[in-house]
N, C-alpha and C positions, 0 to 999 in steps of 0.2 A: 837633171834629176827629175823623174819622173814625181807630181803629187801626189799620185794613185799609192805610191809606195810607201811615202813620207808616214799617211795617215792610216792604225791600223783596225784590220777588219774586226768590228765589233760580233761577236756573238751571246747569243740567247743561252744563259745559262741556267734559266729556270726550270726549264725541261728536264733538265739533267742532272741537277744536283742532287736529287735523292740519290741517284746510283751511285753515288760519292763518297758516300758516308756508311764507316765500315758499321755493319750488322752483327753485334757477338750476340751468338744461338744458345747461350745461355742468361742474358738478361732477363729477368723477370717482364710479364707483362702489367703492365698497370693498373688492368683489371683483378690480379689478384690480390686477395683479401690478405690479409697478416691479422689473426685474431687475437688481442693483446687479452693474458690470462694471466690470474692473482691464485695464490694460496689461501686455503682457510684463515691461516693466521695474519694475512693482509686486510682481509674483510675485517674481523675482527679488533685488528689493531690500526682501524683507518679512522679519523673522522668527518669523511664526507657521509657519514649514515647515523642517526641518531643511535643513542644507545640501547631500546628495544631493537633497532635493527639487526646488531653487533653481537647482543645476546642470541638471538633467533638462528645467524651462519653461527655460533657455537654449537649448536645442536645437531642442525641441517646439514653442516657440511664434513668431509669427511677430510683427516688428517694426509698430509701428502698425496694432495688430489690439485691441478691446476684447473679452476673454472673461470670460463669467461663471465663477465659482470647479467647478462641475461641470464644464463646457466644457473648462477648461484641464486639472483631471485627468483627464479624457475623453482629450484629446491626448499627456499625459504616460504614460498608458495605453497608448496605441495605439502611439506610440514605445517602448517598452518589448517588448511584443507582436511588435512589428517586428525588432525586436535579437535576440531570444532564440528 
């Protein structure tokens, strides 16, 4: 019995292993964003905002509208700006 045969040939599979690994063309990239958005009546009925806050998106924001958390004090903003 041949040694050469007994022991088998190692190969390098770091090279290669991405090409390995199935790629579905519809995964999202990681890069995109998912903008998490709230109702008037979430603002409203939260309390991580004090209660001038809570009154202020009662005025500012509009019924059956989904804003992201910038957005609505963007609005609460500009109501405010508008007032004074």
């Amino acid at each position: 019995m041949d040694k050469s045969s007994s022991n088998p040939k190692k190969v390098d599979i770091s090279s290669t292993s991405s090409d390995l690994v199935p790629v579905k063309k519809d995964t999202p990239k990681v890069s995109e964003k998912t903008e998490i958005t709230f109702t008037k009546d979430q603002f409203v009925n939260t309390s991580s905002y004090p209660g001038y806050m809570r009154d202020l998106f009662k005025v500012a924001l509009k019924d059956n509208v989904q804003y992201t958390i910038e957005k609505a004090n963007a609005e609460v903003n500009s109501l405010v700006e508008r007032m004074f």
